[in-house]
C-alpha positions, 0 to 999 in steps of 0.5 A: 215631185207631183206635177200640176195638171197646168204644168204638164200642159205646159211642157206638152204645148212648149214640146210641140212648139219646139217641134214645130219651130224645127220642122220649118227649119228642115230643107226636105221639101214639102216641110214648110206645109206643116205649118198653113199660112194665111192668105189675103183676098185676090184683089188688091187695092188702095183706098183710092178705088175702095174704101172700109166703111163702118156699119150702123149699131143698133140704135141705143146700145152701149157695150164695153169694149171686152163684150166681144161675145155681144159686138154681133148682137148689136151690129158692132164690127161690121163694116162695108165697102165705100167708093174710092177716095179721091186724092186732094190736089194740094198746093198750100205750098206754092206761090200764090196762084199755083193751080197746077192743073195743067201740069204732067208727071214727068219722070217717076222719082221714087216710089215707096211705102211707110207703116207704122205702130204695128203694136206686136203685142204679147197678149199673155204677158204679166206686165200690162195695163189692160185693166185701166181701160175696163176702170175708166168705163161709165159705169165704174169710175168718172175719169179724173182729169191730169194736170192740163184738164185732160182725159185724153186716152179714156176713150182710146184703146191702147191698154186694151183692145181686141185687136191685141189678139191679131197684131202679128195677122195684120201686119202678114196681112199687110206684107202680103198686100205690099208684096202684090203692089210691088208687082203691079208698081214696083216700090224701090223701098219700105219703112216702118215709123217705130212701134213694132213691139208694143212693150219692149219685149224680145218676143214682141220684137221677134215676132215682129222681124220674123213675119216680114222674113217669112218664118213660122210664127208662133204668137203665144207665150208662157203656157201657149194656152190654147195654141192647138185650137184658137185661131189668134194662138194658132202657128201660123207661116208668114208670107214675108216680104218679097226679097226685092224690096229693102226695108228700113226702121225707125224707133219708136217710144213703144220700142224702148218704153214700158207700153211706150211709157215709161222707161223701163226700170228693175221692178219692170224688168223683173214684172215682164218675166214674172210668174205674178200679174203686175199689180199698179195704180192708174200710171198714165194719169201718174206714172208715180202710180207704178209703185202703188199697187191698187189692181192687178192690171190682168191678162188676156185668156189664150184658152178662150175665143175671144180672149177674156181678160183675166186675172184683172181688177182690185187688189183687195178683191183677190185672195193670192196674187194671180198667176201665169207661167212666166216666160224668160222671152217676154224680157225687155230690150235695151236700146242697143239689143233692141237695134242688134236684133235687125241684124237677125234677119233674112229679108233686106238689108241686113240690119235695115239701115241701123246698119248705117249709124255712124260709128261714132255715136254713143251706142243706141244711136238710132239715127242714120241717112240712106240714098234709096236710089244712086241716080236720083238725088233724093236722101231719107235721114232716119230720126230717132226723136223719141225721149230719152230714158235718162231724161229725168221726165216724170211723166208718160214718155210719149213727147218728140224729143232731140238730145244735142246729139241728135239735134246736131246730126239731124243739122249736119245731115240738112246742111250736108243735104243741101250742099250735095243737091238733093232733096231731103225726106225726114223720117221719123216716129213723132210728128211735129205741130199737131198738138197742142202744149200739155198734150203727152204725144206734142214736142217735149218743151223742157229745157232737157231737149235740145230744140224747142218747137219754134227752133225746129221748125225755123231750122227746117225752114233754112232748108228749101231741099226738105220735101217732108216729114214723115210720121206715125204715133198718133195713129192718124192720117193727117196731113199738114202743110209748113208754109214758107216762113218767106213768102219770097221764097216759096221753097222753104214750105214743106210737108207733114204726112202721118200714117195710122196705125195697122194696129187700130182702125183704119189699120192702113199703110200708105204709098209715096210716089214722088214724082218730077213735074213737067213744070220742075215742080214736085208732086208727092202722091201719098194713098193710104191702103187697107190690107187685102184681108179674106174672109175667114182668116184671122186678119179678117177678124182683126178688121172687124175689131178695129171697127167695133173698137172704134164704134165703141170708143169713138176715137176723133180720127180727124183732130184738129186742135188749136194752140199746136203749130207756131207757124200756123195760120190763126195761132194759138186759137184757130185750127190750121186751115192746112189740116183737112177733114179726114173720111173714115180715117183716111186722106189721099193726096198729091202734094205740090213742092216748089223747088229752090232756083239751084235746085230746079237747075240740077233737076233739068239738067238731070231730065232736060 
């Protein structure tokens, strides 16, 4: 049989990366150099002594968001460095008066980090939706409105972005700078809000453990075109995170949805390892539009610089079905493969909380509860509140979502909270109250979920110990407050605190330290962080095209919409006045808790 010139290329790349993988595997000293690691700027920083500011673009332009070759030419991407962000006293929550302006820190309760939709992204894989972005641009198409009169992702750059070339640089960027604040202020734990993978994929996922356990990362797939010479194709060694720090993980809709999307069916399972580029309609305005197949949605070109898409564009306009050299590691993940690859790991702990689910749940559970420090009394409950894949939901699945299931462990795990004396953070990968009704990423309100969002929030509510709610999904930064449903009992507020995504610009993590005041209130000092990158590496790179992907889209990085929160002030025609501008993205804060009487009790007993 006569071999293709490309086959042969294949086989030669897959051979050095096995070789590669097998040399970083060997104890002789000195092997891990074959492979260079990337590392980050020597000063390590947060938001609140610097901050990214993006630069000005030449008057009048307008490119594309694929004319990477032109970003230079015009100014787009480049960003310099802002004064630091103050962090906004905020006590939305307390009794009426409350300043707490003379109020000292008195005992350091916990400190840690969260980040969120990473987006590992397999940028060679067949099954995307990298054409869509380029088929809504001005010049081609006006985009259609969905049913509510939306354009709601138009603008954004979820199917595509230059960005998707760096995902797994950025997130080594991110370890290394968590690793050096842990030395400056040691965190007793970290958290990743969902998203790891960006399609479900093995791969993605894989790459994702692999960088935080500090292994070679080989971030090509199929023909690994390029791996030799491009710098985003290149193997590289991660730092991984330091052993010290445990980390846990929530699931996200991207984790177990097509693109975060749809759930992922036989046609999709067989796309993902196909040697054909997927060929569909627009499935985010219809997700019926994945049996009509109108364009081929492309490939990014690993062979090139900037990674040209190709292989993208109408059916009719292609002579044969594009091509790629298939890859059985782009298959897509169960629910439960997807939580058993965590226990795979060298970093800690193994399994990173899913460990903890209880038993007794049906499999793919993804729900559990930890106590990051046996002295003090504060519990994270991990929440899995993305749809379901048998919810019979025929529109993108992007929703909050809590089966029976759920919605009566996350009660139990309140109660239970309550009765034992501790206060209570919900981790979770969906927000709550923050967008309006008809929105795909607001709380699902069809009757297949088990609580609407007037039922969550009035449960909430009932539980004075609850400090906060955590997020990501949005890629934002807000922070909202739930005031008290009882203006006697100031306790019963709680906070929201969204964390962006390291995936799209600002590309931020954020810190909580979670302080016990001298008055036996609560403080939560939440900072976003901007990876330390260097210049010259491929992190750096990544910054500059999360700016010009932001320059060009213009994505509201500070919405607030009306119409969202039941409980909030001017409901349903005014934004909440809890929500705040936001600089560039980012929003630093300490947030003021009051605690319940029984509380306050155990607390000074606790620190007299």
């Amino acid at each position: 049989m006569k071999l293709t010139r490309e086959y042969k290329r294949f086989c030669l790349v897959l051979l050095i990366s096995i070789l590669i993988v097998c040399w970083s595997g060997c104890s002789g000293a000195g092997t891990q150099g074959l492979v260079q690691g990337y590392p980050i700027d020597s000063s390590v920083q947060t938001t609140l002594q610097k901050t990214i500011v993006p630069g000005t673009i030449a008057p009048g332009s307008s490119i594309e968001l694929s004319a990477i070759s032109q970003y230079g030419k015009y100014g787009y991407g480049n960003w310099t460095t802002g004064q630091g962000l103050p962090s906004d006293p905020r006590t939305d929550t307390m009794p009426a008066g409350y300043t707490g302006t003379s109020v000292t820190n008195k005992v350091k309760l916990l400190n840690f980090f969260a980040f969120t939709d990473i987006h590992i992204t397999d940028k060679e894989s067949p099954a995307q939706l990298i054409y869509l972005q380029q088929l809504y641009y001005p010049t081609l198409l006006p985009p259609p409105l969905d049913a509510m009169g939306h354009t709601p992702w138009f603008w954004e750059t979820s199917v595509y972005s230059p960005v998707m070339l760096y995902t797994t640089h950025v997130l080594d960027a991110a370890v290394q700078t968590i690793n050096a604040l842990h030395k400056q202020n040691p965190f007793d734990f970290g958290i990743s809000l969902g998203d790891a993978a960006n399609q479900t994929q093995y791969n993605e996922l894989r790459w994702y453990i692999d960088v935080l356990d500090g292994k070679v990362i080989t971030p090509s797939s199929g023909a690994h075109l390029g791996a030799d010479t491009i710098d985003y194709q290149k193997p590289f060694k991660a730092a991984g995170i330091d052993k010290t720090i445990p980390w846990y993980q929530a699931l996200g809709n991207h984790d177990h949805f097509w693109i975060g999307s749809l759930p992922v069916n036989i046609f999709l399972r067989q796309a993902l390892i196909s040697d054909t580029v997927i060929a569909a309609g627009d499935v985010l305005l219809n997700p019926t539009n994945i049996n009509n197949p109108m364009f081929y949605m492309g490939v990014l070109d690993g062979s090139t610089p900037n990674g040209d898409i190709k292989n993208a564009g109408p059916v009719v306009t292609f002579n044969n079905p594009p091509q790629v050299v298939p890859d059985p590691d782009r298959r897509s993940l169960l629910r439960t493969e997807w939580i058993n690859e965590f226990f795979t790991t060298t970093s800690n702990p193994v399994g990173h909380g899913l460990n903890l689910v209880d038993p007794k749940q049906e499999k793919g559970f993804a729900c559990y509860s930890f106590l990051p420090k046996s002295n003090v009394p504060i519990k994270v409950i991990v929440l899995d509140d993305t749809q379901s894949e048998t919810d019979m939901d025929t529109s993108i699945h992007g929703h909050g979502f809590l089966d029976q299931a759920r919605w009566d462990w996350l009660k139990k795990e309140l109660a239970d909270g309550d009765a034992a004396g501790q206060l209570m953070i919900i981790a979770a990968h969906i927000p709550i109250g923050v967008q309006p009704d008809g929105t795909f990423t607001e709380w699902w309100t069809d009757p297949q979920n088990a609580v609407n969002i007037n039922g969550l929030i009035a449960e909430l509510h009932n539980h004075p110990n609850l400090l906060m709610w955590i997020a990501g999904h949005r890629h934002l930064n807000t922070v909202k407050a739930f005031l008290t449903d009882d203006p006697a009992r100031p306790e019963r507020g709680f906070w929201q605190v969204e964390t962006s995504s390291l995936r799209d610009f600002p590309q931020q993590f954020r810190t909580f330290e979670i302080f016990l005041n001298s008055d036996y209130t609560i403080s939560i000092v939440t900072t976003d962080v901007d990876p330390a990158i260097k210049d010259g590496t491929p992190a750096a790179t990544s910054r500059k095209y999360a700016v010009a992907a932001q320059q060009i889209a213009g994505n509201n990085l500070s919405p607030n919409n009306p119409g969202s929160d039941p409980t909030s002030v001017g409901y349903p025609t005014s934004p909440d006045p809890t929500i705040k501008p936001m600089l560039n993205g980012s929003y630093d804060a300490k947030l003021f808790k009051q605690l319940s009487p029984a509380m306050k009790s155990k607390m000074q007993a606790l620190f007299p």
